[in-house]
N, C-alpha and C positions, 0 to 999 in steps of 0.2 A: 247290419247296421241300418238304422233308422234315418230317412231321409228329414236333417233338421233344419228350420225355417229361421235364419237371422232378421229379427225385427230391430230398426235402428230407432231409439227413443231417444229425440232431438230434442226434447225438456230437459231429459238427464244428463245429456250431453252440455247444455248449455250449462245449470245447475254446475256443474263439477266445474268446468272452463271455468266461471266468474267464481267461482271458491278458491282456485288454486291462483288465482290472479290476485283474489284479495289478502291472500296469505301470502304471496310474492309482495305485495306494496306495502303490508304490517311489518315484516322483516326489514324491506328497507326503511322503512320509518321509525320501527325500533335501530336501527344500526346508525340513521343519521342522528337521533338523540342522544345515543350513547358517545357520539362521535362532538355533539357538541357541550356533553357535558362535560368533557374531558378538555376539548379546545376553546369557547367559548369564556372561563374566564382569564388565559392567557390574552386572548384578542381583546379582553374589556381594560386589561391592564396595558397594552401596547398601544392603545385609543389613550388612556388618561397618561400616559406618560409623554405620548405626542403633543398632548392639551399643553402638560405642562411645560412641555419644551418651549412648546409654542408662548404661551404666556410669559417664559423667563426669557425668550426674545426679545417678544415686544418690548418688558421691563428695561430687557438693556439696550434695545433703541433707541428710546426714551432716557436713560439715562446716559447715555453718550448723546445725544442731540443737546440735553440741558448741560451736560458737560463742555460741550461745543460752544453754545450760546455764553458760558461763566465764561470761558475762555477769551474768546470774541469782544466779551463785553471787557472784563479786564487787560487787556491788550487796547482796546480802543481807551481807556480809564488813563491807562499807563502812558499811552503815546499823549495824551492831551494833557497830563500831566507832567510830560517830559518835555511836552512845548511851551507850557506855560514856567517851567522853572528856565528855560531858556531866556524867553524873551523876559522875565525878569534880571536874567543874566546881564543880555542885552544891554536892558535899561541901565542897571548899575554900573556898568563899563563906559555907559553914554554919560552918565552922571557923574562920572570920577571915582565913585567908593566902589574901594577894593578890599572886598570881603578876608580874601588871605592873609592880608597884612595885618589886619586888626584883628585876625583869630591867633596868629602868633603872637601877635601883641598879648592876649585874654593868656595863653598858654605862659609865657613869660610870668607875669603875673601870680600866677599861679607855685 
């Protein structure tokens, strides 16, 4: 047997390394593509369903606040209306006419 010479050729060496590297990073780039073409429009619908949640909140924030405020407002309508039929009461008590008598009176009649 012949006595043989190992020559190390550090080009080819490098050459192969950054090939098998760049074909390690295209596999995962092909797998994270495929990965988001399959979950990507899941996540785009679980975003716009958030939107909308979100938006039929606010809508009903907003409509229970204005429901608050009708409220508020009719309660204060009601109470100052139920002061004012008072003190008309009041008055006609202070004045002598008595409304009950003279609606049986109307109902008589009748």
């Amino acid at each position: 047997m012949k006595h043989q010479q190992v020559v190390v050729d550090y080009t080819v060496m490098i050459k192969s390394c950054l090939t098998c590297l760049m074909l390690a990073f295209s596999g995962y780039v092909l797998i994270r593509l495929v990965c988001t073409i399959f979950a990507l429009p899941k996540w785009i619908q679980k975003q716009q369903e958030l939107e909308d949640m979100k938006m039929r909140n606010e809508a009903m924030t907003l409509k229970t606040k204005k429901f608050v405020q009708f409220l508020s407002s009719e309660k204060g309508y009601q109470a100052d209306h139920d002061e004012e039929n008072k003190s008309k009461q009041i008055d006609d008590d202070a004045n002598g006419n008595d409304e009950s008598g003279s609606n049986e009176e109307e109902k008589k009649d009748k």
